[in-house]
C-alpha positions as CSV (number, residue, x, y, z in Angstrom):
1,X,0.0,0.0,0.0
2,X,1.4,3.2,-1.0
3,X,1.2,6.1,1.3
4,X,-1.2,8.1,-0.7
5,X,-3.5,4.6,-0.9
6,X,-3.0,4.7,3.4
7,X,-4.2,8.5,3.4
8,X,-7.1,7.5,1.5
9,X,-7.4,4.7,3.9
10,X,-7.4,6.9,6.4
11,X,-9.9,9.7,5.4
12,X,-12.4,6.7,5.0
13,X,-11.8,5.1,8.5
14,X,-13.0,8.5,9.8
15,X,-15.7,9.4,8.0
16,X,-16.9,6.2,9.5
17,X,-16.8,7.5,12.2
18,X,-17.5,10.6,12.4
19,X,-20.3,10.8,10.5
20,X,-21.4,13.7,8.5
21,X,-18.7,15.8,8.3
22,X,-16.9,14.4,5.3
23,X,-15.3,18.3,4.6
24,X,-13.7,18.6,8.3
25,X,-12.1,14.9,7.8
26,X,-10.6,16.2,4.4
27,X,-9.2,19.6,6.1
28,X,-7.7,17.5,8.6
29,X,-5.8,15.2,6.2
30,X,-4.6,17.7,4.4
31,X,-3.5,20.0,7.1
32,X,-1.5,16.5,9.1
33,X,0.0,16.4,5.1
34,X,1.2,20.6,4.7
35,X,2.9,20.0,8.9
36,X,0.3,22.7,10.2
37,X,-2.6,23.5,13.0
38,X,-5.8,23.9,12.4
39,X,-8.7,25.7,14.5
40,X,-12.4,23.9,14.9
41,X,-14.7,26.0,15.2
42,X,-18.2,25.1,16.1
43,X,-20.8,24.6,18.7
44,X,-20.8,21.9,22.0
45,X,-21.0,18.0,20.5
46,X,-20.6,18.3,16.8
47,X,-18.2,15.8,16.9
48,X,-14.8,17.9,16.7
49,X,-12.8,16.5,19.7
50,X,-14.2,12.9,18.2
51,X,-12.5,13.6,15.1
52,X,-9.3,14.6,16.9
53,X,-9.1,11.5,18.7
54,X,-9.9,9.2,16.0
55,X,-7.4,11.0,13.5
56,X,-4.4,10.7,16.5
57,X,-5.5,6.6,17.0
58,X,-4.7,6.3,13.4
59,X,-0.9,8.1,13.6
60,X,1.9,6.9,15.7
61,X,2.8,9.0,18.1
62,X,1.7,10.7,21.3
63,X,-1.4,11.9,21.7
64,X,-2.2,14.7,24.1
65,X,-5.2,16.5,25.6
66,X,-5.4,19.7,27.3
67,X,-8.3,21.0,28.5
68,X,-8.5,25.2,28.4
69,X,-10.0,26.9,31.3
70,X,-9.9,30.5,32.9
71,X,-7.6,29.2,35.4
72,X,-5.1,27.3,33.5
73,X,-1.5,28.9,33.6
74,X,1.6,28.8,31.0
75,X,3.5,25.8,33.1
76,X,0.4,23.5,32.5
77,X,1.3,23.5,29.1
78,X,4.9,24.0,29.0
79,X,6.4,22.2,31.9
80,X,8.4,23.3,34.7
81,X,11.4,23.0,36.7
82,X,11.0,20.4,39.6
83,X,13.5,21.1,42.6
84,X,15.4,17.7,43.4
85,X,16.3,18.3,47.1
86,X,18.8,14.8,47.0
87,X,20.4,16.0,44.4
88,X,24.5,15.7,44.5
89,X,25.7,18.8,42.1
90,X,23.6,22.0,42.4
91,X,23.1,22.1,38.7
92,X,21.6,19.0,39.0
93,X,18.9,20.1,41.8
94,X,16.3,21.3,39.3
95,X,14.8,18.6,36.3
96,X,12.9,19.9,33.4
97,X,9.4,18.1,33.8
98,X,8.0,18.3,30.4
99,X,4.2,19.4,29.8
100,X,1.6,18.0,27.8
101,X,2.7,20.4,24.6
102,X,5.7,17.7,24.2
103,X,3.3,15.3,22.2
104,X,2.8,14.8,18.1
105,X,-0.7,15.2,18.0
106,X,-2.2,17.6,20.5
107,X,-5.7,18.5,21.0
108,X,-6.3,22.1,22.4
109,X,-10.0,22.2,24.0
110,X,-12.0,25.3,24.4
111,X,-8.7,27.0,23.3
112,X,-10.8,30.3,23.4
113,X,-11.5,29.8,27.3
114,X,-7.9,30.3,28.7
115,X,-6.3,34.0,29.3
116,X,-4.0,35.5,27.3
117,X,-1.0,34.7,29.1
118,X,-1.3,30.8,28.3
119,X,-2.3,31.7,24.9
120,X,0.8,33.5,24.4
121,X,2.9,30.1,26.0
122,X,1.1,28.2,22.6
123,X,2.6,30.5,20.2
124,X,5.9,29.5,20.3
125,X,5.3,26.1,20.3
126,X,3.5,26.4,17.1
127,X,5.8,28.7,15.2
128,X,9.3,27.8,16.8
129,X,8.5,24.0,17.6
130,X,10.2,24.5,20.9
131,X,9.6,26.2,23.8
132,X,11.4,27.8,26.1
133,X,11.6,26.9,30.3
134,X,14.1,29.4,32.9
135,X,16.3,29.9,29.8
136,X,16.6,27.0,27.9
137,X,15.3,25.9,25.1
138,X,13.4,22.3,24.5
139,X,13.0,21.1,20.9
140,X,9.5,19.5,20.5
141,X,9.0,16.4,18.0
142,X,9.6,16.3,14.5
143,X,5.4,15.6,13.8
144,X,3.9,18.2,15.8
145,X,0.0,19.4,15.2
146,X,-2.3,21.5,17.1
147,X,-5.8,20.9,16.8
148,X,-8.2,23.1,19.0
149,X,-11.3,23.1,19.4
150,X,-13.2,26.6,19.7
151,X,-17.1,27.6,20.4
152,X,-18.6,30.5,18.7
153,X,-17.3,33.6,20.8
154,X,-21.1,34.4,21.5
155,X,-21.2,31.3,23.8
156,X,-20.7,32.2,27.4
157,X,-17.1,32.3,28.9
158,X,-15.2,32.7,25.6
159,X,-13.4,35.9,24.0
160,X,-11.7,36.5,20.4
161,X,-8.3,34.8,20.1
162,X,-5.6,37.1,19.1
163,X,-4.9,37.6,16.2
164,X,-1.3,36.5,16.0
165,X,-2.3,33.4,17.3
166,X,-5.3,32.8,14.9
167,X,-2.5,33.7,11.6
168,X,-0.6,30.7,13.1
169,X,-3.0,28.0,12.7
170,X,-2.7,27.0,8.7
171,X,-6.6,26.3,8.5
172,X,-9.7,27.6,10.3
173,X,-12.5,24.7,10.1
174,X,-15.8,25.6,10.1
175,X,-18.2,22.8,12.0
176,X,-22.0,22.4,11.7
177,X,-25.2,20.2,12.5
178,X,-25.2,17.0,10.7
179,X,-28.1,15.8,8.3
180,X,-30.8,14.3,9.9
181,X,-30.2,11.2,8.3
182,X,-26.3,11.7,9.4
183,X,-27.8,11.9,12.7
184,X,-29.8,9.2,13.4
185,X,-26.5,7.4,11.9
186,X,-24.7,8.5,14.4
187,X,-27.2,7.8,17.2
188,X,-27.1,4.4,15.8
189,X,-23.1,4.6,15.9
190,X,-23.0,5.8,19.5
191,X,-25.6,2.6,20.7
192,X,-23.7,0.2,18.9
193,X,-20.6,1.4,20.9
194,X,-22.2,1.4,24.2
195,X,-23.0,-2.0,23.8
196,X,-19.7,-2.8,23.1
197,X,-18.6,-1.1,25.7
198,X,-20.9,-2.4,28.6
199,X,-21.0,-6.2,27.5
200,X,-19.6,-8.6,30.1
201,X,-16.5,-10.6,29.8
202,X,-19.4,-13.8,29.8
203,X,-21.0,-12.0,26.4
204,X,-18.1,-10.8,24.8
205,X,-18.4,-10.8,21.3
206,X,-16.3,-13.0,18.8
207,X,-16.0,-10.8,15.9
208,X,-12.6,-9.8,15.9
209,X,-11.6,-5.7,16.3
210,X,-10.6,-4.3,13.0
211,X,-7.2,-3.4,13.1
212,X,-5.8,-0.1,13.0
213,X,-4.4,1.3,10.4
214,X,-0.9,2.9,11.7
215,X,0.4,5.8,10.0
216,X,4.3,5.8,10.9
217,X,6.4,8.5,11.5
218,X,8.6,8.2,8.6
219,X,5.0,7.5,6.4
220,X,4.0,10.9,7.3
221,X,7.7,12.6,6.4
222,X,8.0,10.8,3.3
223,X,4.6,12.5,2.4
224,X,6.0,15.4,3.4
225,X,8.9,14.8,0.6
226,X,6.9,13.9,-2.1
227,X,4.1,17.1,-1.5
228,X,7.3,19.5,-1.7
229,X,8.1,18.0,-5.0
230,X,4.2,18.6,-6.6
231,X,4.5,21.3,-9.6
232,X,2.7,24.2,-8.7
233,X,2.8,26.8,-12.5
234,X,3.5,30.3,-12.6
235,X,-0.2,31.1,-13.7
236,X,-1.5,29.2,-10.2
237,X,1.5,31.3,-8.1
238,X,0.2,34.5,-10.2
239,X,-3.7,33.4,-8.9
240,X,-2.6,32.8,-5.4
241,X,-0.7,36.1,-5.1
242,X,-3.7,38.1,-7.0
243,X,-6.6,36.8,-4.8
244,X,-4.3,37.4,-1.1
245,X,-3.4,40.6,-2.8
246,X,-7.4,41.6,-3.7
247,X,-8.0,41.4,-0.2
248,X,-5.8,43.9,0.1
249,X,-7.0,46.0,-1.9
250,X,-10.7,45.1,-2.5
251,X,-11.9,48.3,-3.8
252,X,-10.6,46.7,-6.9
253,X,-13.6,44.4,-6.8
254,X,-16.4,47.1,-5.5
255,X,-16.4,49.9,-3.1
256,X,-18.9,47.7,-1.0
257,X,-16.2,45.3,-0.4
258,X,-13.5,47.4,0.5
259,X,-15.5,48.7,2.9
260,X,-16.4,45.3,4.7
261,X,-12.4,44.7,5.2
262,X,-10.0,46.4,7.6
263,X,-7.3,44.2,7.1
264,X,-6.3,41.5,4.1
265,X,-4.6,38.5,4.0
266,X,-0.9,38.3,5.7
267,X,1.9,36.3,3.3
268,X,1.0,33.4,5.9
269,X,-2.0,33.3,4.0
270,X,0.0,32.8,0.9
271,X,2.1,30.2,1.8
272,X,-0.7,28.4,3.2
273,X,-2.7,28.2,0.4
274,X,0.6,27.1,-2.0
275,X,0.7,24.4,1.2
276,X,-2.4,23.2,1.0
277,X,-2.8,23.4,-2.5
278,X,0.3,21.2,-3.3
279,X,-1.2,18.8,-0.7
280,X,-4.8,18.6,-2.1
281,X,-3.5,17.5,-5.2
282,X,-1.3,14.6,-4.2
283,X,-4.1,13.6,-2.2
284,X,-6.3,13.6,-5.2
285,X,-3.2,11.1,-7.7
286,X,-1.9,14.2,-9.3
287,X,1.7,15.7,-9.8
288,X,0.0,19.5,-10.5
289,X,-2.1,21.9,-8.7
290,X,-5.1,23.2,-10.7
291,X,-7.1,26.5,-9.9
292,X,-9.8,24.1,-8.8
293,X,-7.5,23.0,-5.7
294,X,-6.6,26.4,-4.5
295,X,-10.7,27.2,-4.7
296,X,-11.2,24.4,-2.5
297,X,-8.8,25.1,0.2
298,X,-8.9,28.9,-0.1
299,X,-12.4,29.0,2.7
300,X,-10.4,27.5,5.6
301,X,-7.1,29.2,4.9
302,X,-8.4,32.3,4.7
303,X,-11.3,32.8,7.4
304,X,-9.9,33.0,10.1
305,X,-7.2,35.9,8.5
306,X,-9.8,38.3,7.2
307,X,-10.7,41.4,9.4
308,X,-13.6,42.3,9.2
309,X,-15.4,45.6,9.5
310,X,-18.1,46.5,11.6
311,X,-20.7,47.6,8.9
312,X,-19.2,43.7,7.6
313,X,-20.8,42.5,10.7
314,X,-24.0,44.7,10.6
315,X,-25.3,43.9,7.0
316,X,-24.1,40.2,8.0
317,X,-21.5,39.5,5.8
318,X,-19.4,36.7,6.6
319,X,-15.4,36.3,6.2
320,X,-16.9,33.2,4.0
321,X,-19.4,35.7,2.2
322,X,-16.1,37.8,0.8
323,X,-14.0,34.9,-0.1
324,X,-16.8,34.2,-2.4
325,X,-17.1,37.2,-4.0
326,X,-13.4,36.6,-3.6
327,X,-12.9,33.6,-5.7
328,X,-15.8,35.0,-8.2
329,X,-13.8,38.3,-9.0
330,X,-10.5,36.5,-9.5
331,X,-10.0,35.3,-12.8
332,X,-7.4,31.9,-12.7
């Protein structure tokens, strides 16, 4: 099995289970295949920490939860010094204790619940891939992804993440109610679980578990090598440039659009959609990126980067509503 035939192994696994939300499975892949985080943003039980959880079964590795609350502080995430009072030398009295952040797949819950100082601890982690503890610095692994988890900001007991923070997360994930046939689905999912789950060692089934498919390491990095080597023309660099630079200057496009944005697109944004782009492709068996794949990613790249103004907000115009108009202006 090659590794492209193990990612599409892999989407399918999930959408088993996690029903429904077939585009969140495919953001995910693609974001574990471009090295970045991504921010999931949706109401209580929609299935996003599921989806964490059963992506991190799936890759070897650790996997690490951290719950966000008002309370938490830097060192919960981090680490900290621990004083070793038998300890011979005195540069051997303190030990580096590392925090939950040392992982390769970590889940960041309610990430908008915590104050901005531990916010602030995240942001290296995710842009350096270290951090840094009474001086020194700590290298974190090689396969290192963030994936919080976010309610609306209307919800009680969150606030707006910075937004530094919110440029450093390569995709912005978008995550709503299920079908009603998706849902009774997943009701019948969830019993069929519980049964599992509460049968007695007299009862226990014969069927054998499926196994788990095991994405290695190295599986992921040689993906890595081949998605840096997907051709990407001058006429798609030419359309990625002109529709991050149209943000920038949307009264190109119509005076009612320039006066929905305050601020455009940073070069992150660029590079994340050449990223994402590259890795869509190879996903999809091919060696090129089309128009079509930067169209595709451009929503979650690019939500969460858009400013927006506040007559944006009061004729209720999303950051989704001017990618559109976005995508329709800009001629590939």
């Amino acid at each position: 099995m090659t590794n492209r035939e193990k990612l599409l192994e892999l989407e399918l696994r999930m959408n088993q289970q996690v029903l429904g939300q077939e585009s969140l499975v495919r953001m995910l892949i693609v974001a574990l295949l471009c090295d970045g985080h991504v921010l999931l943003e949706g109401l209580p039980g929609l299935a996003k920490t599921r989806a964490v959880r059963e992506l991190a079964r799936h890759v070897e590795g650790d996997f690490r939860r951290i719950q966000f609350t008002p309370d938490l502080l830097p060192s919960d995430i981090t680490g900290s010094e621990i004083y070793q009072q038998n300890a011979t030398r005195e540069e051997d009295q303190f030990r580096f204790r590392p925090g939950p952040v040392f992982g390769n797949i970590i889940l960041a819950d309610e990430i908008n619940r915590a104050s901005a100082r531990v916010q602030s601890a995240l942001l290296e982690a995710m842009e350096e891939r270290h951090v840094t503890v009474a001086g020194k610095t700590w290298p974190l692994p090689g396969v290192f992804m963030v994936l919080a988890t976010q309610n609306p900001v209307d919800q009680e007991g969150t606030w707006p993440l910075p937004e530094a923070q919110l440029d450093r997360f390569l995709m912005k994930v978008l995550v709503d109610y299920p079908s009603k046939a998706n849902e009774q689905k997943v009701m019948q999912l969830v019993r069929s679980e519980q049964q599992q789950k509460y049968q007695s060692d007299t009862q226990e089934s014969q069927e054998k578990p499926p196994e788990t498919l095991m994405l290695s390491q190295q599986d992921i990095a040689t993906c890595w090598q081949e998605i840096s080597a997907v051709y990407v023309a001058p006429t798609i660099e030419n359309y990625i440039v002109n529709l991050v630079d149209m943000t920038r200057h949307p009264q190109g496009i119509s005076d009612t659009l320039a006066s929905y944005i305050t601020f455009g697109v940073s070069p992150r944004g660029t590079l994340a959609l050449d990223r994402c782009g590259r890795a869509l492709a190879w996903l999809e068996g091919r060696d090129a990126v089309l128009p079509e794949d930067i169209q595709r990613v451009a929503p979650a790249v690019l939500r969460h980067r858009l400013m927006l103004s506040y007559q944006a907000n009061a004729d209720n115009c999303s950051p989704d509503d001017v990618i559109k108009l976005l995508l329709d202006a800009v001629v590939a």
